[in-house]
C-alpha positions, 0 to 999 in steps of 0.5 A: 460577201458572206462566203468571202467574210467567212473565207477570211477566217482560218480554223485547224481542221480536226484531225491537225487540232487532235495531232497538236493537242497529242504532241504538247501532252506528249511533251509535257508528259516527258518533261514530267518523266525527266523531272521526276528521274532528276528527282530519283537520281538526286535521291538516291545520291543523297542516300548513298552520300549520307548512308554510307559511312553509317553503313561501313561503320555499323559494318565495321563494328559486326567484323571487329566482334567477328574478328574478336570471336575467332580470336578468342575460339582459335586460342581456345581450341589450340592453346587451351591445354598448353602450359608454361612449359610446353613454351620455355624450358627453366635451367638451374644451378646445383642450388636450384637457382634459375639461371636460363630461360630458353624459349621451345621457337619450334613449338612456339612457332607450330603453335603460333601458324596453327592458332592463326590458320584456325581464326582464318578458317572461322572467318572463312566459314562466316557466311555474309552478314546483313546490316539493316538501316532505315532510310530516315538515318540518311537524312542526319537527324536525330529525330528521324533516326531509326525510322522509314523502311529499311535498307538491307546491304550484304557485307562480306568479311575478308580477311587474314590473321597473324599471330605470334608470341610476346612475354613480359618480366614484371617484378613480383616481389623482392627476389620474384619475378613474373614470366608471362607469355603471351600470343598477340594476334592480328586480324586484317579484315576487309568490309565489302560493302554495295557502296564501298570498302574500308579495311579494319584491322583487329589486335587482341592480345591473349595470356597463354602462360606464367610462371613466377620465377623465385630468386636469392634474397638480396642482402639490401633493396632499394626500391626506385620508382622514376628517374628523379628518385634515383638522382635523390639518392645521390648526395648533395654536392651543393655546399662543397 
């Protein structure tokens, strides 16, 4: 009887018990590993989200200075010594009056190509520039702004530069007008960044020359400011 009681029990044997406890752990232990990669790849989309227009931003505010810094050494280097009339040759009258301004397009435009090449050679000479941002800026609380490790990211300015000459008239007086020539350069530059891109484009406008141009004294001046000055100039026709 004893042997039959005992007959009617069931129990693993060792070695089954050691195989089924290994499996559950294993499974549990995957299930940990899974979780713990959803956790890090939501992370990690959460980061890139939220740094990502710091950083093209912040990388976008590093190319305008560098865009604005070969501007400035281009015009520096190649119309440093350039003066008003290497640009626009002055014809007058046998009484000395003004009567032609003629612009030298040739040395304007050799000019010109040549400021434009030594900005894009500048810019081409840049290396890559390193942007650090602490990963508490992810998170878009003031609080945590600047704090936690940070990220270092490669930006890599490219871009082409454009340049060409304006010239303004502004009257300076009764019988003088002011002459200023201008060269107006355009940077295109292009942030690359791990997470992105964004195109940033730079216009600077830089005086080159002027000149003051006098002319005959009038024998009446009359000094109109705006469109509705000028009609109350006319007489009133009311009354008729």
């Amino acid at each position: 009887m004893n042997g039959f009681a005992g007959a009617g029990r069931f129990s693993c044997p060792p070695m089954e018990k050691r195989r089924g406890c290994f499996t559950r752990r294993r499974k549990r232990a995957l299930a940990l590993a899974l979780a713990l990669l959803l956790a890090l790849l939501l992370a990690a989309a959460l980061l890139e989200r939220n740094l990502k227009p710091i950083l093209l931003s912040t990388a976008a505010s590093r190319v305008r200075a560098i865009a604005l810094d070969a501007v400035n050494t281009a015009v520096s280097q190649s119309l440093g010594a350039v003066t008003y009339e290497d640009l626009v040759h002055i014809q007058c009258d046998a009484e000395g009056n003004v009567t032609l301004l003629q612009a030298d397009t040739v040395n304007m435009s050799r000019l010109s190509t040549a400021t434009a090449l030594t900005a894009q050679q500048y810019i081409a000479d840049i290396a890559e520039q390193s942007i650090r941002i602490s990963i508490g800026s992810a998170f878009g609380s003031p609080l945590l702004a600047g704090r936690g490790p940070e990220v270092v990211v490669k930006v890599v300015p490219v871009g082409s530069v454009s340049s060409e000459f304006v010239t303004e008239f502004r009257a300076a007086g009764i019988n003088q007008t002011r002459h200023r020539v201008y060269v107006r350069l355009r940077a295109a530059m292009r942030i690359v960044i791990p997470m992105g891109a964004e195109e940033v484009e730079v216009l600077s406008q830089v005086p080159v020359a002027e000149t003051v141009i006098v002319g005959r004294v009038p024998q009446s001046y009359v000094n109109v400011d705006s469109r509705e000055d000028m009609l109350n100039l006319l007489p009133d026709m009311s009354g008729t």
